[in-house]
DRENMI-752052 format. One record per residue (C-alpha): residue in one letter; chain; x negated, y, z negated. Coordinates in nm, 4 decimals, always signed. Layout:
N
A;A;X;Y;Z
...
END
This chain:
355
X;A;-0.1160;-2.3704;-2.4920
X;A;-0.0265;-2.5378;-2.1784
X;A;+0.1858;-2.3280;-1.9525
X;A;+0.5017;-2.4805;-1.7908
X;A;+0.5836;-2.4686;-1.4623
X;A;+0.8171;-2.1972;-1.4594
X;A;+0.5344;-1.9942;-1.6557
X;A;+0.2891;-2.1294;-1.3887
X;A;+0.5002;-1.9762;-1.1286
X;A;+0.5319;-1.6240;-1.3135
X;A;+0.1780;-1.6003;-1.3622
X;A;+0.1223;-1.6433;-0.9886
X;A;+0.3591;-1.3791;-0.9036
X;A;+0.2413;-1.1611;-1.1761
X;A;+0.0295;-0.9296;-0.9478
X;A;+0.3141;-0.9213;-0.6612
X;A;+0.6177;-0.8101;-0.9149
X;A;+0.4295;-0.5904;-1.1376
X;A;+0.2335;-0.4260;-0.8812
X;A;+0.5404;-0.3797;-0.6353
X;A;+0.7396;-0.1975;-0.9329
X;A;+0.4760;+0.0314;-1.0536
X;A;+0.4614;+0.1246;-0.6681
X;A;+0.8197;+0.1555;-0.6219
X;A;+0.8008;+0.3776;-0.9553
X;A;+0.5334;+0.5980;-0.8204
X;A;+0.7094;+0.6068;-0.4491
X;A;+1.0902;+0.7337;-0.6374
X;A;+0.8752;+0.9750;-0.7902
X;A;+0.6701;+1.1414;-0.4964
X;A;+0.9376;+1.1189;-0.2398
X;A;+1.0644;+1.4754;-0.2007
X;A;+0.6884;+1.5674;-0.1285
X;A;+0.6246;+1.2585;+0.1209
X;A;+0.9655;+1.4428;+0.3201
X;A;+0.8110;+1.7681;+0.3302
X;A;+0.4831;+1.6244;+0.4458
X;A;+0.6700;+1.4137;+0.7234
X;A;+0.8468;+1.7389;+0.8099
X;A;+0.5694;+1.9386;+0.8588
X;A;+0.3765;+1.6783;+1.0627
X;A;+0.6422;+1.6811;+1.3264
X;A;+0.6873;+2.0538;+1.3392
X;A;+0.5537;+2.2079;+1.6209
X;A;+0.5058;+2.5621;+1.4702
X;A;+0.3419;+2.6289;+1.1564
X;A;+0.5451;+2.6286;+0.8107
X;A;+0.4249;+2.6072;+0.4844
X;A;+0.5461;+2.3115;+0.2510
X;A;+0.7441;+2.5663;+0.0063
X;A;+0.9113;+2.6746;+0.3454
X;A;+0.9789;+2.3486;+0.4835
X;A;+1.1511;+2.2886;+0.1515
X;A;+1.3323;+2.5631;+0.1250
X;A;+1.4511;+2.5059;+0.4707
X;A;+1.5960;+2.1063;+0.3450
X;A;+1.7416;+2.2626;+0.0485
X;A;+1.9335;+2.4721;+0.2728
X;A;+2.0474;+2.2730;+0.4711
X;A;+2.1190;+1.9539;+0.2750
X;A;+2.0952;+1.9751;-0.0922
X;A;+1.8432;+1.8592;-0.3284
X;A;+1.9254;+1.5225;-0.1783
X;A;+1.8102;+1.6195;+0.1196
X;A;+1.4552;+1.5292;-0.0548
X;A;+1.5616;+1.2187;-0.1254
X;A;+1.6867;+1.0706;+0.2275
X;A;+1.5222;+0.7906;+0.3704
X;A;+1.4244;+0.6875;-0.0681
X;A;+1.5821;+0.3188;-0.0151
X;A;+1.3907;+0.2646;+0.2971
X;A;+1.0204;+0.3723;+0.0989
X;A;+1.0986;+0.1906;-0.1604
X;A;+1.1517;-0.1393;+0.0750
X;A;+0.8544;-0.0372;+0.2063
X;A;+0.6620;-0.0217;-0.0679
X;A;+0.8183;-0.3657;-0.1496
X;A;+0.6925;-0.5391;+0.0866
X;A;+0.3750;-0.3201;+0.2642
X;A;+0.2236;-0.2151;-0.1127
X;A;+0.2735;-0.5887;-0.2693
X;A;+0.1490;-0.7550;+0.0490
X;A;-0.1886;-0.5124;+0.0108
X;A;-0.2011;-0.5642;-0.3591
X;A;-0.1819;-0.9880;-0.2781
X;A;-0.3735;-1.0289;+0.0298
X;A;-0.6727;-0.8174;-0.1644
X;A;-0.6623;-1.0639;-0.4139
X;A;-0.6489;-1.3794;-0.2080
X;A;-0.9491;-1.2353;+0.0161
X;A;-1.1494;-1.1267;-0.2942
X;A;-1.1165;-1.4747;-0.4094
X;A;-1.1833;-1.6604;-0.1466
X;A;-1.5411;-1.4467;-0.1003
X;A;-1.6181;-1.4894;-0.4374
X;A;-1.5787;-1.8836;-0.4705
X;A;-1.8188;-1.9019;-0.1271
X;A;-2.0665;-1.6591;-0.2871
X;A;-2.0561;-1.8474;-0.6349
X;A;-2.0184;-1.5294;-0.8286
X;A;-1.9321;-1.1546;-0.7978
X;A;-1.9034;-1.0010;-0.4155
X;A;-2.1338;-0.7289;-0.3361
X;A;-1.9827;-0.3694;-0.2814
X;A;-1.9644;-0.4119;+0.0846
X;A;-1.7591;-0.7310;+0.0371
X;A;-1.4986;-0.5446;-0.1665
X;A;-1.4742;-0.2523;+0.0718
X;A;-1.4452;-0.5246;+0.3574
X;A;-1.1994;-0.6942;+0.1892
X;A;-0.9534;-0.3873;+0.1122
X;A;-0.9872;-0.2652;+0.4935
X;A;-0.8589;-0.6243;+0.5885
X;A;-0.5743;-0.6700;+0.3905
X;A;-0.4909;-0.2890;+0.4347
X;A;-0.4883;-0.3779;+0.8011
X;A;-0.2707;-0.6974;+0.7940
X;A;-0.0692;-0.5136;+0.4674
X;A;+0.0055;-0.2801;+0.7535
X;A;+0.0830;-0.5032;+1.0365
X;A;+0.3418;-0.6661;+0.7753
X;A;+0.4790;-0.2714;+0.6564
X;A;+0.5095;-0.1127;+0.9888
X;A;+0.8593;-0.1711;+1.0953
X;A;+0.9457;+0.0170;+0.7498
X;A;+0.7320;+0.2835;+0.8550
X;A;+0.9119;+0.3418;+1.1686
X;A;+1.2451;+0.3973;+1.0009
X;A;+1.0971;+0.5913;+0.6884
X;A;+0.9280;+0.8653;+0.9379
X;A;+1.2950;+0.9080;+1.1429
X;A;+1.5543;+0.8745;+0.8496
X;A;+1.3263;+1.1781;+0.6909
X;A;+1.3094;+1.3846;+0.9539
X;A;+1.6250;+1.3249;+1.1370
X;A;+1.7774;+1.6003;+0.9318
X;A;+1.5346;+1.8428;+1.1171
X;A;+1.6860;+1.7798;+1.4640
X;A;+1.9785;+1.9663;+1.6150
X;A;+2.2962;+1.7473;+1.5682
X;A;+2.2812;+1.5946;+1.9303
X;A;+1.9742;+1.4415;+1.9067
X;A;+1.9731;+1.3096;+1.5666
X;A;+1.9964;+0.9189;+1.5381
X;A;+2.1536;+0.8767;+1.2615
X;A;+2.0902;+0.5900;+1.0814
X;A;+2.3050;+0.4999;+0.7956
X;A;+1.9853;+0.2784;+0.6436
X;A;+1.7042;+0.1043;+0.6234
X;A;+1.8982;-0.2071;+0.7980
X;A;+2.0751;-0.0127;+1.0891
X;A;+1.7744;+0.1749;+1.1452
X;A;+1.5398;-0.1575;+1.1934
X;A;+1.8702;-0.3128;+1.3637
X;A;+1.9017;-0.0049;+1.6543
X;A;+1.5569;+0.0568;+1.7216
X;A;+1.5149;-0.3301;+1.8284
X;A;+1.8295;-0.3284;+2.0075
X;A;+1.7803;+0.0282;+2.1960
X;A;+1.3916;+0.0540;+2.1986
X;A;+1.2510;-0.3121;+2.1899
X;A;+1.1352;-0.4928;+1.9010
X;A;+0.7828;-0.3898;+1.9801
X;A;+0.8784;-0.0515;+1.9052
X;A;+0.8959;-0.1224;+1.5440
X;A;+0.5533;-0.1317;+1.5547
X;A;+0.4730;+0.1554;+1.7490
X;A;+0.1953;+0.3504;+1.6452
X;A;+0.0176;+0.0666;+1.4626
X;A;-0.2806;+0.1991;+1.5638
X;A;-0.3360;+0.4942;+1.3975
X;A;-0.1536;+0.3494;+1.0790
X;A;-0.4087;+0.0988;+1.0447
X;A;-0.6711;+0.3359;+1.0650
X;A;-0.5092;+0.5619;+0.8071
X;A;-0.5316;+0.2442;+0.6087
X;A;-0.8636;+0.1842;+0.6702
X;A;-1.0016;+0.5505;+0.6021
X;A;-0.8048;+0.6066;+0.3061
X;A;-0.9198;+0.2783;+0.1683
X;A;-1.3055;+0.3930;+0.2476
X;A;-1.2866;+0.7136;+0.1551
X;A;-1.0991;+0.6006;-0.2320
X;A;-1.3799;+0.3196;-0.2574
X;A;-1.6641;+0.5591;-0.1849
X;A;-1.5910;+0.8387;-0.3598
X;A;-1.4131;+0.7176;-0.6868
X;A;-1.7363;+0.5941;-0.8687
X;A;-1.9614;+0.9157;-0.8336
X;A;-1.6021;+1.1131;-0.9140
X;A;-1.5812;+0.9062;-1.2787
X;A;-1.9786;+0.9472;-1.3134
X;A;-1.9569;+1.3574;-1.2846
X;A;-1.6674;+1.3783;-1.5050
X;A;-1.8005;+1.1695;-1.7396
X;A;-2.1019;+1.3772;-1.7110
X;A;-1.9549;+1.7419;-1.7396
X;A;-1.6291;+1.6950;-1.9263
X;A;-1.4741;+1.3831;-2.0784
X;A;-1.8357;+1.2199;-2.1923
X;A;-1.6901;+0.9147;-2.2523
X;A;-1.9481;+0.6286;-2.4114
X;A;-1.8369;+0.3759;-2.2116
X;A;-1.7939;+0.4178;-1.8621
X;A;-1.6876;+0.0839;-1.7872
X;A;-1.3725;+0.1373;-2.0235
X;A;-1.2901;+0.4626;-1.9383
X;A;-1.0430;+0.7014;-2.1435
X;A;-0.7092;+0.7741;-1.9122
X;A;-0.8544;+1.1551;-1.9572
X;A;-1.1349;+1.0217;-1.6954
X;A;-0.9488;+0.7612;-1.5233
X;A;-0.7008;+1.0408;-1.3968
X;A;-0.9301;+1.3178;-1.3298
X;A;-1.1526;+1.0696;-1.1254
X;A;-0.8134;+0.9717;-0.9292
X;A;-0.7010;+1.3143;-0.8727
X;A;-1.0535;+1.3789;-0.7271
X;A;-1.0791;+1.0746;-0.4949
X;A;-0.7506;+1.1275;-0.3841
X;A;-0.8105;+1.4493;-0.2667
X;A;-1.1277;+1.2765;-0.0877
X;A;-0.8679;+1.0170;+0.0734
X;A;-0.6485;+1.2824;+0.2288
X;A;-0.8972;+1.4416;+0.3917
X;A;-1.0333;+1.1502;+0.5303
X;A;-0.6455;+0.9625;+0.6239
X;A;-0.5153;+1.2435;+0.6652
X;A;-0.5655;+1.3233;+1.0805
X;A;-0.4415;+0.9234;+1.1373
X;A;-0.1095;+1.0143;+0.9332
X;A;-0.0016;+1.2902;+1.1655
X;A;-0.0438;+1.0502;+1.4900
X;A;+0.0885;+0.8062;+1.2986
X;A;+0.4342;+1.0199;+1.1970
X;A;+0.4274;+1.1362;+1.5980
X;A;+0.3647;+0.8185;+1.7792
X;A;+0.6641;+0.6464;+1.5511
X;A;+0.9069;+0.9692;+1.5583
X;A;+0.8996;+1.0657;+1.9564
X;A;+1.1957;+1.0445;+2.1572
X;A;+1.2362;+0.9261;+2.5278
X;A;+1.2925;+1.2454;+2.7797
X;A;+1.6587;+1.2670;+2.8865
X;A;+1.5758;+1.2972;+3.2684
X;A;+1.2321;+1.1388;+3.3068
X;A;+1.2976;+0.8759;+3.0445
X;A;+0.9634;+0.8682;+2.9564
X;A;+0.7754;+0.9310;+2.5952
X;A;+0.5741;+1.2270;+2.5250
X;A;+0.2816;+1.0483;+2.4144
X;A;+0.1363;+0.7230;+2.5822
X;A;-0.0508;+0.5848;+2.3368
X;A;-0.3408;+0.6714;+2.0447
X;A;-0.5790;+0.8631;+2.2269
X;A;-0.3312;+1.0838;+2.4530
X;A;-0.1218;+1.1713;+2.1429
X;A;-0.4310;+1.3504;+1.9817
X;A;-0.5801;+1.4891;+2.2832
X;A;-0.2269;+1.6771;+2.3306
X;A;-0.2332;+1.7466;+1.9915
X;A;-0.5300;+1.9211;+1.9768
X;A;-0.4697;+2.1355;+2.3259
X;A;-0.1018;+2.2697;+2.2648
X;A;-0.2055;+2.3477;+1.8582
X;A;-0.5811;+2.3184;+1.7953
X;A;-0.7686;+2.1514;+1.5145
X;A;-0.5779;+2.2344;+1.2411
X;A;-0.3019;+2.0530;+1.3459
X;A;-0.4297;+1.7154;+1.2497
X;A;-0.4226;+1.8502;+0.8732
X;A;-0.0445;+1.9762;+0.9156
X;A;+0.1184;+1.9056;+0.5119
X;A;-0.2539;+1.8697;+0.3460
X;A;-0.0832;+2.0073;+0.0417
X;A;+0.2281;+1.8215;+0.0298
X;A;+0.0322;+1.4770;+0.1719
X;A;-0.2184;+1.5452;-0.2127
X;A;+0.1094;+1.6192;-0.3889
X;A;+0.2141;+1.2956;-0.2983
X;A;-0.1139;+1.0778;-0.3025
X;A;-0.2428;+1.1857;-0.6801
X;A;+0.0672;+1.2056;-0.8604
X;A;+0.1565;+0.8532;-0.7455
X;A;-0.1544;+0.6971;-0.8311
X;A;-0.1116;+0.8548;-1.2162
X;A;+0.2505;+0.7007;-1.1911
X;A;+0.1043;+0.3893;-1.1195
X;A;-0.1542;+0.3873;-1.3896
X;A;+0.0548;+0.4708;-1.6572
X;A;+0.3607;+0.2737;-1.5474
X;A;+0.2006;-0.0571;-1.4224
X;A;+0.0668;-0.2105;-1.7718
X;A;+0.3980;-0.1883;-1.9581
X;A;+0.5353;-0.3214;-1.6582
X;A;+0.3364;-0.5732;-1.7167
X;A;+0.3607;-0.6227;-2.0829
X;A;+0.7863;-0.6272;-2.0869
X;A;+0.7184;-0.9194;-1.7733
X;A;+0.5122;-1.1394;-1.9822
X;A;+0.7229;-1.1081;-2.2694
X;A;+1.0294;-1.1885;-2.0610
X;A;+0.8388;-1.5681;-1.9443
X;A;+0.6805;-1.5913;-2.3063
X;A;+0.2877;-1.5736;-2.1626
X;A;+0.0516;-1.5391;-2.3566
X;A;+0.0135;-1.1191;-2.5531
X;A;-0.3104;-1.0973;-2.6494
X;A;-0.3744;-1.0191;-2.2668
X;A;-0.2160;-0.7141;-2.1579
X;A;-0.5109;-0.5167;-2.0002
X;A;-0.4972;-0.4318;-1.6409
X;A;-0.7763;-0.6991;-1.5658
X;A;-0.5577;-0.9918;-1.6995
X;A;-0.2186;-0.8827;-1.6375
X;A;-0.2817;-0.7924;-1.2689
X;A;-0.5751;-0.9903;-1.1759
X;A;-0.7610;-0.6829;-1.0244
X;A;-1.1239;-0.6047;-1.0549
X;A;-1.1388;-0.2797;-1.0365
X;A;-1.1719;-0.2430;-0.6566
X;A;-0.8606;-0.3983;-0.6490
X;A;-0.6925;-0.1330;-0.8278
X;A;-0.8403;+0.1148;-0.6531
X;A;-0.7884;+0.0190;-0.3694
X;A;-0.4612;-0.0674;-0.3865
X;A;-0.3179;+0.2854;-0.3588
X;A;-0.3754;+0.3849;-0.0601
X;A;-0.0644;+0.4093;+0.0847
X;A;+0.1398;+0.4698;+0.0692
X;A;+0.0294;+0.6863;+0.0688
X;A;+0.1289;+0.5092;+0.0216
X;A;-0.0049;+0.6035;-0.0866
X;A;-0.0840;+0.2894;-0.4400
X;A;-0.3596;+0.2935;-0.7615
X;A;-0.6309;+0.5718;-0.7485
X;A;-0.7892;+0.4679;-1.0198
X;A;-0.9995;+0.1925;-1.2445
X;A;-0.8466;-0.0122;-1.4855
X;A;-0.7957;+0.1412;-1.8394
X;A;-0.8747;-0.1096;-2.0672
X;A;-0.6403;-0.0957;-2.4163
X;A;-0.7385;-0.3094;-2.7196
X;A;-0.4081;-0.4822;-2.8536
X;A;-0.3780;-0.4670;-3.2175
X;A;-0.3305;-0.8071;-3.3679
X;A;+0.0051;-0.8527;-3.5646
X;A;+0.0112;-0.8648;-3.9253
X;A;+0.1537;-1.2231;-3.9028
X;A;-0.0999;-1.3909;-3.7506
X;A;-0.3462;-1.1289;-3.9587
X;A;-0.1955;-1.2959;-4.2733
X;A;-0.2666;-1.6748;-4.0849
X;A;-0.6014;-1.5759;-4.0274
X;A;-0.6507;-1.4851;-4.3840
END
């Protein structure tokens, strides 16, 4: 059946819409540990996560784990659907030169890229997620506060520059990029060895969601190690403040910001709200995965595409590096996982046609 143009145009955007709302789902649902990580990134002493929330609690309420939620989920709007779409575009342009499937290499390629210009596109989002979080954490005369996502991008353009927004791109992009590598490389030999010792699922290129989000806890565990040291420059290079009588910033740049780091509090420091950054990087990945192919099944309903279709391979266009890849993020923190591949049971209508 020939599609009409209005169909044509919501198959395109499939990918975009359906992978921005899983994201958004899985973001809503890991914020309160995403503003404990944040918080104990720009800490200078040591707390644990379980005080740092305690401390919010405290102080603001349980929606004190909530502030700065409208600005992460217009990130994750734009940053996570931009990564999700640029992938694509990349992964298809390779594979029409090569004539067929893209090596391995060519998919990790491709994810760093678009993570890097996914990035590029996200960071001004960044910038206001990391100081509406942890704003709360300042004494009242230096706070900023911003009363949203809009005022916050508004007043840092108009007090700081508009290069400011994308202060501390740097590191950010190489979160990206390490998270991305460090999902890609570890995800396959994390399905094989729980295939292996646990799940022993026949088929490991359909896997059972048993697998699929044991091998996504695992690899996410490998991507916060691994992003984990670019976050915290990242969260201190976008939250510093200007010094009242010098008027200059703590930190000038990549480099001096983690030599500092590493002098005033050591090594450790670069893996300040490990727990809480895991909390937040495997839960929203299994969000994700469970969320994303009704998503996508109530969204081709609603345009009347066709049903018999709603795997993650169809509905989303992903191979499964694609998926994979695309949470990161996110972190934002995005999917940690490999497409779960559902038969659809035929109706008893068209079983009666058949017949």
């Amino acid at each position: 059946m020939e599609l009409s143009s209005r169909q044509q145009v919501a198959e395109t955007l499939q990918p975009f819409v359906c992978g921005g709302l899983a994201a958004c789902l899985g973001s809503a649902v890991v914020h309160p540990a995403d503003v404990v990580k944040v918080r104990q990134q720009i800490a200078t002493e040591k707390l644990s996560p379980v005080v740092v929330a305690k401390n919010i609690l405290r102080a603001n309420g349980p929606t004190g784990l909530y502030v700065g939620l409208g600005t992460a989920l217009t990130r994750q709007a734009t940053y996570g659907t931009a990564r999700i779409g640029l992938h694509r575009v990349i992964s298809d342009r390779l594979e029409a030169v090569s004539g067929g499937v893209i090596p391995f290499w060519q998919k990790i390629a491709s994810g760093m890229v678009s993570g890097a210009l996914a990035v590029c596109i996200g960071s001004p989002f960044d910038i206001a997620l990391v100081r509406i979080q942890n704003d709360g954490a300042l004494p009242a005369d230096r706070r900023r506060n911003y009363r949203g996502v809009v005022d916050a991008l508004t007043r840092v353009a108009r007090e700081e520059g508009v290069l400011t927004l994308w202060r501390g791109l740097a590191p950010n992009i190489f979160r990206g990029m390490a998270m991305n590598a460090g999902m890609m490389s570890s995800y396959d030999q994390a399905k094989q060895l729980v295939i292996q010792f646990w799940t022993k699922d026949s088929n490991p290129k359909k896997p059972s969601l048993k697998t699929s989000l044991a091998s996504s806890a695992i690899a996410g565990l490998t991507c916060a190690v691994a992003s984990l040291p670019f976050d915290v420059l990242k969260s201190r290079l976008m939250f510093q403040h200007r010094d009242p009588v010098t008027g200059q910033l703590p930190y000038r740049g990549l480099l001096d910001c983690a030599v500092k780091t590493f002098r005033s509090e050591g090594f450790l420091a670069f893996y300040k709200g490990l727990p809480a950054y895991y909390a937040r990087c495997a839960p929203h990945a299994m969000v994700i995965l469970l969320s994303v192919e009704q998503i996508t099944k109530g969204y081709r309903a609603l345009f009347g595409l066709d049903e018999g279709t709603h795997d993650l391979v169809t509905a989303l266009r992903f191979n499964s590096s694609t998926a994979f890849q695309s949470s990161s993020d996110d972190a934002d923190g995005d999917v940690h996982g490999e497409v779960i591949d559902h038969p659809v049971e035929e109706s008893p209508k068209k079983n009666a046609q058949q017949a």
